[in-house]
VMD Tcl script that builds the backbone (N, CA, C; Angstrom):
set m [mol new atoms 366]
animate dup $m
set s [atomselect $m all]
$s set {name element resname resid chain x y z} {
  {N N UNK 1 A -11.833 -52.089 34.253}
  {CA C UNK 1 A -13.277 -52.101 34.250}
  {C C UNK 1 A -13.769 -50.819 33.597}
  {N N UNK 2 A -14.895 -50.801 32.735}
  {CA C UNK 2 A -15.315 -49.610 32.270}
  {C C UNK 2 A -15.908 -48.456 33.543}
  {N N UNK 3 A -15.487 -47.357 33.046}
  {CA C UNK 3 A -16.279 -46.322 33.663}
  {C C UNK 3 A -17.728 -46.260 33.359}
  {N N UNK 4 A -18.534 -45.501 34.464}
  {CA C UNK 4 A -19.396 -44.920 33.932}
  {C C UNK 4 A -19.788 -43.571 32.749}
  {N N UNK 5 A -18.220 -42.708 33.170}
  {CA C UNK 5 A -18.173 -42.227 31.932}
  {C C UNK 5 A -18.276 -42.720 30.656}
  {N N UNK 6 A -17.524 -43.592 30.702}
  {CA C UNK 6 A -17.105 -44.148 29.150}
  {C C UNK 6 A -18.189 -45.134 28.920}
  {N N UNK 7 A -19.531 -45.170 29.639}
  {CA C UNK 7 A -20.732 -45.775 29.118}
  {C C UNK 7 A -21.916 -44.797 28.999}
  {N N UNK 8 A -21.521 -43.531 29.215}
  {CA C UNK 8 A -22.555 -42.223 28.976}
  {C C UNK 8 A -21.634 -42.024 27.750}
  {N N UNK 9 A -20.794 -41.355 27.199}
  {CA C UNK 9 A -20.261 -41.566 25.923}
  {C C UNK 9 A -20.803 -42.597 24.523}
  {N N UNK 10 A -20.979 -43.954 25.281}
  {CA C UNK 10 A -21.585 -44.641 23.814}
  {C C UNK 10 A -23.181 -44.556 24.364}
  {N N UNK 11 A -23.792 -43.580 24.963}
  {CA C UNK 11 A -25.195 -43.616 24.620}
  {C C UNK 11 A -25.909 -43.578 25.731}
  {N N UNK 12 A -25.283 -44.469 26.924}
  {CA C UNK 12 A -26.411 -45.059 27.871}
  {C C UNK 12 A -26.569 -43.970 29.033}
  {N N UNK 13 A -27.873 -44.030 29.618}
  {CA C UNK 13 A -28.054 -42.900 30.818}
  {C C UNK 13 A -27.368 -43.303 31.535}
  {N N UNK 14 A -27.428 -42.306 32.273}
  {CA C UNK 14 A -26.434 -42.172 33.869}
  {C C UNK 14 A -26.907 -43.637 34.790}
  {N N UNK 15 A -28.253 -43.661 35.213}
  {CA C UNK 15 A -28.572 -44.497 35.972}
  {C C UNK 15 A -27.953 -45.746 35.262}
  {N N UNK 16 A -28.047 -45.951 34.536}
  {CA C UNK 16 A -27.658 -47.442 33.605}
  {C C UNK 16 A -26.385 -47.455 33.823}
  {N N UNK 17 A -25.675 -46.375 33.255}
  {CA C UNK 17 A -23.973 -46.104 33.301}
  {C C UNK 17 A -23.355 -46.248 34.500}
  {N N UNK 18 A -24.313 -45.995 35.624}
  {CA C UNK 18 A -23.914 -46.035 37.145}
  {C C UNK 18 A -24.319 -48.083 37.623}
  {N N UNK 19 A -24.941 -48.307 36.830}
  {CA C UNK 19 A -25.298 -49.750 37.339}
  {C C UNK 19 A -24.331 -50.873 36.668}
  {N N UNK 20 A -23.639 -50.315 35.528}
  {CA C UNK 20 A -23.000 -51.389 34.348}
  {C C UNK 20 A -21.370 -50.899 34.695}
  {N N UNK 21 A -21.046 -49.994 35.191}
  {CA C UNK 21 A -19.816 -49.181 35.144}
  {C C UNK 21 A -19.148 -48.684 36.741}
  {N N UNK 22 A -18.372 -47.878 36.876}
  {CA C UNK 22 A -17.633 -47.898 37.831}
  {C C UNK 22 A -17.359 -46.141 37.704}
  {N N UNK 23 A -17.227 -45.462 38.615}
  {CA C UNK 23 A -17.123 -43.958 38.709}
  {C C UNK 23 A -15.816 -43.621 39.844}
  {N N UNK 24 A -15.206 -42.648 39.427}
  {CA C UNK 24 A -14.440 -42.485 40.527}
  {C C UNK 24 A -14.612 -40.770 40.189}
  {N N UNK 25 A -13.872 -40.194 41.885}
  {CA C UNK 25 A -13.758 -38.838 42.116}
  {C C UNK 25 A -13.273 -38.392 42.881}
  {N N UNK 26 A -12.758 -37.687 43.207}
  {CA C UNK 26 A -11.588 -36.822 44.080}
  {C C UNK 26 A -11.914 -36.152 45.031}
  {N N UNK 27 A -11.273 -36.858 46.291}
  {CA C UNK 27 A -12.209 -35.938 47.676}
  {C C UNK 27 A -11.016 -35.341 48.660}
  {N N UNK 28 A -11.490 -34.439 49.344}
  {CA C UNK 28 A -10.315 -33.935 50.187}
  {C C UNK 28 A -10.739 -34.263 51.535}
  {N N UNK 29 A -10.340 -34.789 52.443}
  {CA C UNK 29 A -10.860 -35.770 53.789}
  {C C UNK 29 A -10.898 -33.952 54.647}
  {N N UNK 30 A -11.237 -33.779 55.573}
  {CA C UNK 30 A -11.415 -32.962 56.341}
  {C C UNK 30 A -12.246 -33.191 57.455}
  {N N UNK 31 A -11.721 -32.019 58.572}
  {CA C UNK 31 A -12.305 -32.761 60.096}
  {C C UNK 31 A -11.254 -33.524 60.778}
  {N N UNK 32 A -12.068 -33.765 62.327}
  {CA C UNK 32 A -11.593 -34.884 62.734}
  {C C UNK 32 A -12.168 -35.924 63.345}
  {N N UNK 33 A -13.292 -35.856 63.824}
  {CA C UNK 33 A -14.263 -36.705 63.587}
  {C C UNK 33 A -15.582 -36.918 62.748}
  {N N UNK 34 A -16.000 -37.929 62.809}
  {CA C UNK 34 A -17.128 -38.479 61.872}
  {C C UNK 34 A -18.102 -37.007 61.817}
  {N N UNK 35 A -18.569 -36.675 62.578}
  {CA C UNK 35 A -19.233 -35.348 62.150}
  {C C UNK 35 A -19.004 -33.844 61.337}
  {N N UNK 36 A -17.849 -33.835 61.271}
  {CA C UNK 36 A -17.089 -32.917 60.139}
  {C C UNK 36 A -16.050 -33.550 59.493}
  {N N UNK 37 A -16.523 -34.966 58.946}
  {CA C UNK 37 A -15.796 -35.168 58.216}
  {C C UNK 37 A -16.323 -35.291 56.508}
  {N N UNK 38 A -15.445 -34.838 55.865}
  {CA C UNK 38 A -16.568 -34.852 54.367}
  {C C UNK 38 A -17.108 -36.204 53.781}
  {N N UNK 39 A -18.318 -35.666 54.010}
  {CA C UNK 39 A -19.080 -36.884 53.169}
  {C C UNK 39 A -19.168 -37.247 51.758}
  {N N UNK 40 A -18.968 -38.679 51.754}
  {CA C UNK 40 A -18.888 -39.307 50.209}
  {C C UNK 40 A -20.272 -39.037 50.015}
  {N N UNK 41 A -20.298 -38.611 47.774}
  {CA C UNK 41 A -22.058 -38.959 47.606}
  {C C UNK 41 A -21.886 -40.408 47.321}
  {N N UNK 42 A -23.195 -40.165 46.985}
  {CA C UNK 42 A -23.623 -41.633 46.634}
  {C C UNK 42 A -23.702 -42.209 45.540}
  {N N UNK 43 A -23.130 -41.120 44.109}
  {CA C UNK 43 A -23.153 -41.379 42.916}
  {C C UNK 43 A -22.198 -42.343 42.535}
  {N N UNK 44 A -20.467 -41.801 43.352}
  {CA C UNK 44 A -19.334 -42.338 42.684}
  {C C UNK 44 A -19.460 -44.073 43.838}
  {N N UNK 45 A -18.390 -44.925 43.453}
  {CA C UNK 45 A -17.706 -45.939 43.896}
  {C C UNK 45 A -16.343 -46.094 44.297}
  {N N UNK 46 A -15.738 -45.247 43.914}
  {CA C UNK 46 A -14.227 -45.526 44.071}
  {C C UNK 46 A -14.008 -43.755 43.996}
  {N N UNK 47 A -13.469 -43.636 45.481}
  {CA C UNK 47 A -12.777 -42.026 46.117}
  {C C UNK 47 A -11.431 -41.821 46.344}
  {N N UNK 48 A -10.870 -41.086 45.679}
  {CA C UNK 48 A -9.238 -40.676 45.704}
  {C C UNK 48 A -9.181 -39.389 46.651}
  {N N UNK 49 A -9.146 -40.383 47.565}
  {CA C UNK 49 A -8.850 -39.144 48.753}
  {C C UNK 49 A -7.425 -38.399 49.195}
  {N N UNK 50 A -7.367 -37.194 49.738}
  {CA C UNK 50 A -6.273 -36.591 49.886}
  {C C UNK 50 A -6.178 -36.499 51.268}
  {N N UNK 51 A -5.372 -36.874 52.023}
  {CA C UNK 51 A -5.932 -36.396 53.343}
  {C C UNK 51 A -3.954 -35.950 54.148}
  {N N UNK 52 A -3.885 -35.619 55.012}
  {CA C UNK 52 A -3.157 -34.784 56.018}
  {C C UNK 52 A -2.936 -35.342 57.114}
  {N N UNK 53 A -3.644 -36.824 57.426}
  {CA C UNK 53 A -3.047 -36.944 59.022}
  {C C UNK 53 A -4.278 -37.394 59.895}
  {N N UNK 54 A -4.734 -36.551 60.395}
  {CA C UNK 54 A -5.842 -36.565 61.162}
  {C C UNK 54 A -7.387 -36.821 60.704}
  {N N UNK 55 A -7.815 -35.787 59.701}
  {CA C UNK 55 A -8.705 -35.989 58.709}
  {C C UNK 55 A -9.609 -37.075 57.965}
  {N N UNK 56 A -10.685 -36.647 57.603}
  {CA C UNK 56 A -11.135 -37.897 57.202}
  {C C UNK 56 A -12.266 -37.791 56.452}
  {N N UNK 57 A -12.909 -38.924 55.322}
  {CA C UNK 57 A -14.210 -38.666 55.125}
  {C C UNK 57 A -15.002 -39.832 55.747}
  {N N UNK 58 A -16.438 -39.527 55.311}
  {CA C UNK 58 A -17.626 -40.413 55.610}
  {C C UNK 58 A -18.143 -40.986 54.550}
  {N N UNK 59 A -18.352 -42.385 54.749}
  {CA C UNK 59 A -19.450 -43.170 53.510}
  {C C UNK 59 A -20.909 -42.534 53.366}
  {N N UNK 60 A -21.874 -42.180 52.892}
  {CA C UNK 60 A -22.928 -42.267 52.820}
  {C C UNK 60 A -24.014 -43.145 53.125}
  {N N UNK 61 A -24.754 -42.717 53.664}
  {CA C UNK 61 A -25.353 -44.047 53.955}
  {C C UNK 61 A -27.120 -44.503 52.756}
  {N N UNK 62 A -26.648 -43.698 51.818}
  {CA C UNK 62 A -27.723 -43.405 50.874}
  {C C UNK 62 A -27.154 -44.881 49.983}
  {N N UNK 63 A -26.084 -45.349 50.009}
  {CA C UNK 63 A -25.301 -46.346 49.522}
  {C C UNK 63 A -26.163 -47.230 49.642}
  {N N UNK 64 A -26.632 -48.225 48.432}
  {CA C UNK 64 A -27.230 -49.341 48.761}
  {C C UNK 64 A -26.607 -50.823 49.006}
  {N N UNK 65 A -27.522 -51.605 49.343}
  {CA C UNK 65 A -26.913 -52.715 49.790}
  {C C UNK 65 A -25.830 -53.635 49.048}
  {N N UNK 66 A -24.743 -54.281 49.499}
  {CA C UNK 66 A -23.533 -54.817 48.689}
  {C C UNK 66 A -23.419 -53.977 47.659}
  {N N UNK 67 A -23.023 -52.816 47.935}
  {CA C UNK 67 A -22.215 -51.722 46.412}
  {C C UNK 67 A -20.963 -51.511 47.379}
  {N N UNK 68 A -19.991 -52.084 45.983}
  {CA C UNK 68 A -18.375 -51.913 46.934}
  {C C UNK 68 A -18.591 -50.694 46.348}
  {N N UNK 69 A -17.622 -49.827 47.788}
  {CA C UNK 69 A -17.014 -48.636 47.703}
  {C C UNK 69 A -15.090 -49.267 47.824}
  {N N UNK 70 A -14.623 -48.250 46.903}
  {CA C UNK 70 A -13.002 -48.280 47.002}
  {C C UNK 70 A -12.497 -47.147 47.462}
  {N N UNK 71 A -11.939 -47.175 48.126}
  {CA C UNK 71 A -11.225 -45.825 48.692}
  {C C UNK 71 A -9.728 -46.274 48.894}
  {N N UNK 72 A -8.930 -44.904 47.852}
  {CA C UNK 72 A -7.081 -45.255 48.315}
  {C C UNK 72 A -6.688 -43.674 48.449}
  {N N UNK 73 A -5.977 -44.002 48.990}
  {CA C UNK 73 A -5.029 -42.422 49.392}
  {C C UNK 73 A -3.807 -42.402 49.043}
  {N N UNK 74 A -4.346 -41.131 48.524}
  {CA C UNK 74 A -3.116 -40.772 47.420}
  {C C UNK 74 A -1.920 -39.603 47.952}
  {N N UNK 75 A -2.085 -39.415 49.261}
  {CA C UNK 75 A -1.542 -38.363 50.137}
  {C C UNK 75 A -0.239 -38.598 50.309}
  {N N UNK 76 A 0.455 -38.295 51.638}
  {CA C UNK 76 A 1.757 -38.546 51.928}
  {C C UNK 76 A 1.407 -38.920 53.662}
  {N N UNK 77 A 0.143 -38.767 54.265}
  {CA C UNK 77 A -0.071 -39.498 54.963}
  {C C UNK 77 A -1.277 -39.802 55.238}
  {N N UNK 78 A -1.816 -40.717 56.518}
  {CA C UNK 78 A -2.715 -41.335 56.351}
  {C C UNK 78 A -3.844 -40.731 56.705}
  {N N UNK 79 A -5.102 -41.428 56.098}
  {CA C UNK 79 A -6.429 -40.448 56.285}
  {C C UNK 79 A -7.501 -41.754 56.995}
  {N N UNK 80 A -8.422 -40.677 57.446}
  {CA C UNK 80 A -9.836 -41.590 57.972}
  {C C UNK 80 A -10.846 -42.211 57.645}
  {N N UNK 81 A -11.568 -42.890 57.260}
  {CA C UNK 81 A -12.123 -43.299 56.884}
  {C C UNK 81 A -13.819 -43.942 57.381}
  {N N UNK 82 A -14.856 -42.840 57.800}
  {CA C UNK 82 A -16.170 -43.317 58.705}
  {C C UNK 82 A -17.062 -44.127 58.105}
  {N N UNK 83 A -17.769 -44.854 58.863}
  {CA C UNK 83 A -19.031 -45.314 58.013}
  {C C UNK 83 A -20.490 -44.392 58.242}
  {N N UNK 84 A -20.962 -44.363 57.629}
  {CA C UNK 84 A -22.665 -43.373 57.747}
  {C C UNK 84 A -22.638 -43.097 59.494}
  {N N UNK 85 A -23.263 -42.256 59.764}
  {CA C UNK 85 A -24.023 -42.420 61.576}
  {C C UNK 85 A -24.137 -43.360 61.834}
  {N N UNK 86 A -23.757 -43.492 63.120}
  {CA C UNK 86 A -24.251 -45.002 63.448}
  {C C UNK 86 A -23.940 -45.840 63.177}
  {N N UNK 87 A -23.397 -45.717 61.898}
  {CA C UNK 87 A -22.724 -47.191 61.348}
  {C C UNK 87 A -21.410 -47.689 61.822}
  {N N UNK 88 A -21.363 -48.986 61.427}
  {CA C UNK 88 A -19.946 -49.785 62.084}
  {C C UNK 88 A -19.421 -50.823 61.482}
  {N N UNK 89 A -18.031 -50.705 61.448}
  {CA C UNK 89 A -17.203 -51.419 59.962}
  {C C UNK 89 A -16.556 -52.640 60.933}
  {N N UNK 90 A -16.708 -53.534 60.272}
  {CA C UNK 90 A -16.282 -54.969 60.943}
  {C C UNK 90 A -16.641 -55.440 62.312}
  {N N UNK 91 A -18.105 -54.604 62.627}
  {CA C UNK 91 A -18.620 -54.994 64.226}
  {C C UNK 91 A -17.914 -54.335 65.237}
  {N N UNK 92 A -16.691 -53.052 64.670}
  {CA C UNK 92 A -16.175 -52.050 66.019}
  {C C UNK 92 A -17.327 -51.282 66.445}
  {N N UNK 93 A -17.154 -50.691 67.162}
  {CA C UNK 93 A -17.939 -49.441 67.405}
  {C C UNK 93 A -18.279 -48.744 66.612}
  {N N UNK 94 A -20.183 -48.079 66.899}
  {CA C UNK 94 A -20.661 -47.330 66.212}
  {C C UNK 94 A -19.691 -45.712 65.955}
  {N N UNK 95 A -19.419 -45.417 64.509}
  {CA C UNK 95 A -19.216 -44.042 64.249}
  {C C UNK 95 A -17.386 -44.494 64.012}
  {N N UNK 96 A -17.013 -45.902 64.410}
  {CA C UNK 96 A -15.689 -45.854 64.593}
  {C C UNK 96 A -14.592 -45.754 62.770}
  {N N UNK 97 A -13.376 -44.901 63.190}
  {CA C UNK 97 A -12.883 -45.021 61.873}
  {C C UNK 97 A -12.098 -45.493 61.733}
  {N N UNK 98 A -12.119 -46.438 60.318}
  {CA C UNK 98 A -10.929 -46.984 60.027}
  {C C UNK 98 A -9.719 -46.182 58.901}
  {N N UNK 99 A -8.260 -46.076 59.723}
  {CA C UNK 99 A -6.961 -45.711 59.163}
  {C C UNK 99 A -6.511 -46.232 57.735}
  {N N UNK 100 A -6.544 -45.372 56.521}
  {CA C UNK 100 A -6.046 -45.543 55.359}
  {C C UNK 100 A -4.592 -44.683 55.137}
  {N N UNK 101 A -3.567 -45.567 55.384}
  {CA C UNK 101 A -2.103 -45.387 55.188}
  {C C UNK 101 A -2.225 -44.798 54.225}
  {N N UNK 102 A -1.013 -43.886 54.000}
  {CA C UNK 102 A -0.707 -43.070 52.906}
  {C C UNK 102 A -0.150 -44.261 51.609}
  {N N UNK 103 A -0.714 -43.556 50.558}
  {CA C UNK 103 A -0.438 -44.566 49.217}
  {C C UNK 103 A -0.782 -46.029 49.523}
  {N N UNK 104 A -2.186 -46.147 50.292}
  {CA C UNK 104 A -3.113 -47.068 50.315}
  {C C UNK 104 A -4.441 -46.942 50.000}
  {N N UNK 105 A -5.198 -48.223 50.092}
  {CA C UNK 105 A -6.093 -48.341 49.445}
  {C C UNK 105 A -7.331 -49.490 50.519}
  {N N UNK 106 A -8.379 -49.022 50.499}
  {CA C UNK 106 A -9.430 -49.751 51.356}
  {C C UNK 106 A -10.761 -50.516 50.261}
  {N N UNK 107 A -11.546 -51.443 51.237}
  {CA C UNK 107 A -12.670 -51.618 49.995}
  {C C UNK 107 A -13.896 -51.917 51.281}
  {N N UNK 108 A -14.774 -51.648 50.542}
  {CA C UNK 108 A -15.903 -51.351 51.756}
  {C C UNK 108 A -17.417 -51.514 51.195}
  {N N UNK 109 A -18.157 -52.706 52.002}
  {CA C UNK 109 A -19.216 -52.696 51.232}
  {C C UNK 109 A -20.709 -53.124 52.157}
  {N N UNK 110 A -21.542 -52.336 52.347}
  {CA C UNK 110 A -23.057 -52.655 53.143}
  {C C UNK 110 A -23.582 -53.693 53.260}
  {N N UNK 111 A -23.329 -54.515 54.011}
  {CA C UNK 111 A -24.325 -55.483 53.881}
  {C C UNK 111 A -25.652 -55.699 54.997}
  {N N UNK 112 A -25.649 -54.596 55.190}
  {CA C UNK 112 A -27.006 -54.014 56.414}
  {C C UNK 112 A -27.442 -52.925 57.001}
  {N N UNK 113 A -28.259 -52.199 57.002}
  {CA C UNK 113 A -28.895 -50.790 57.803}
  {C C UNK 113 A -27.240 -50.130 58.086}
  {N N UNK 114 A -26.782 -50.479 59.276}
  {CA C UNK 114 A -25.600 -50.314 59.684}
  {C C UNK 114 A -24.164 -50.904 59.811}
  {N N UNK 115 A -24.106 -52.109 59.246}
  {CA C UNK 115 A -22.918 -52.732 59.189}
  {C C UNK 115 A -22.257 -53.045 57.340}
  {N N UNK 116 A -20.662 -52.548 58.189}
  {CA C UNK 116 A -20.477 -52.449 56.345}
  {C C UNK 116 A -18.962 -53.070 56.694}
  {N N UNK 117 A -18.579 -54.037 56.162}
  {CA C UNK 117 A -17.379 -55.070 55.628}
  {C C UNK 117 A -16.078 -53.976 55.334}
  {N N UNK 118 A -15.273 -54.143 56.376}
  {CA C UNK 118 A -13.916 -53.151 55.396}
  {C C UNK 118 A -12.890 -54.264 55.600}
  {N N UNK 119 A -11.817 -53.861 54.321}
  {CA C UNK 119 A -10.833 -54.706 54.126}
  {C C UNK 119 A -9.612 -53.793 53.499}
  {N N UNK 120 A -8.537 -53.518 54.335}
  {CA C UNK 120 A -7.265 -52.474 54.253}
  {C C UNK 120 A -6.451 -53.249 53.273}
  {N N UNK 121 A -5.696 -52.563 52.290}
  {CA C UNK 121 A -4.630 -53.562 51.383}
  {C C UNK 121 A -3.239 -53.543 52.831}
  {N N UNK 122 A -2.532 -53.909 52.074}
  {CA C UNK 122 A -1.515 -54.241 52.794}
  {C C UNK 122 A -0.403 -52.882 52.761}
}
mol reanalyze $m
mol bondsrecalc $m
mol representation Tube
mol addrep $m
């Protein structure tokens, strides 16, 4: 799939490049719960997280409605994964996180104020 880079390159603005294209970026999970854990922005779609074990980041909740987020970990072990405040991934509990195995990959997407669809690869 094209990047958004590689659609700011032949010309088009960011906002456009961000609506036609796909962004990724490199995060380091930290913390251990949802409140110090680093937060995703809201620019990229797809986060190459590093994480240690315990650690973890947070979705944003600036994220609008049905925008998949991808998240895989590229670590040697597994990292966390929150939804916004309050929020809650597959109807668990508010704030609850879901486990991304090392050299895995998650996909995650809003479909309300607070509830957001996750689905772990295998």
């Amino acid at each position: 799939m094209t990047s958004s880079t590689d659609m700011m390159g032949l010309g088009f603005g960011w906002p456009q490049a961000q609506a036609l294209g796909m962004s990724s970026i490199a995060i380091t999970a930290a913390g251990t719960t949802t409140t110090d854990a680093t937060v995703c922005d809201a620019q990229n779609d797809f986060f190459i997280m590093t994480a240690t074990g315990s650690d973890g980041i947070r979705l944003n909740s600036a994220v609008p409605l049905l925008t998949p987020i991808f998240v895989t970990n590229t670590a040697g072990s597994a990292g966390k994964v929150y939804p916004p405040t309050s929020g809650t991934f597959n109807g668990l509990s508010a704030n609850a996180s879901i486990t991304v195995g090392a050299n895995k990959s998650a996909f995650f997407i809003r479909y309300s104020s607070t509830g957001w669809l996750s689905n772990l690869s295998a």
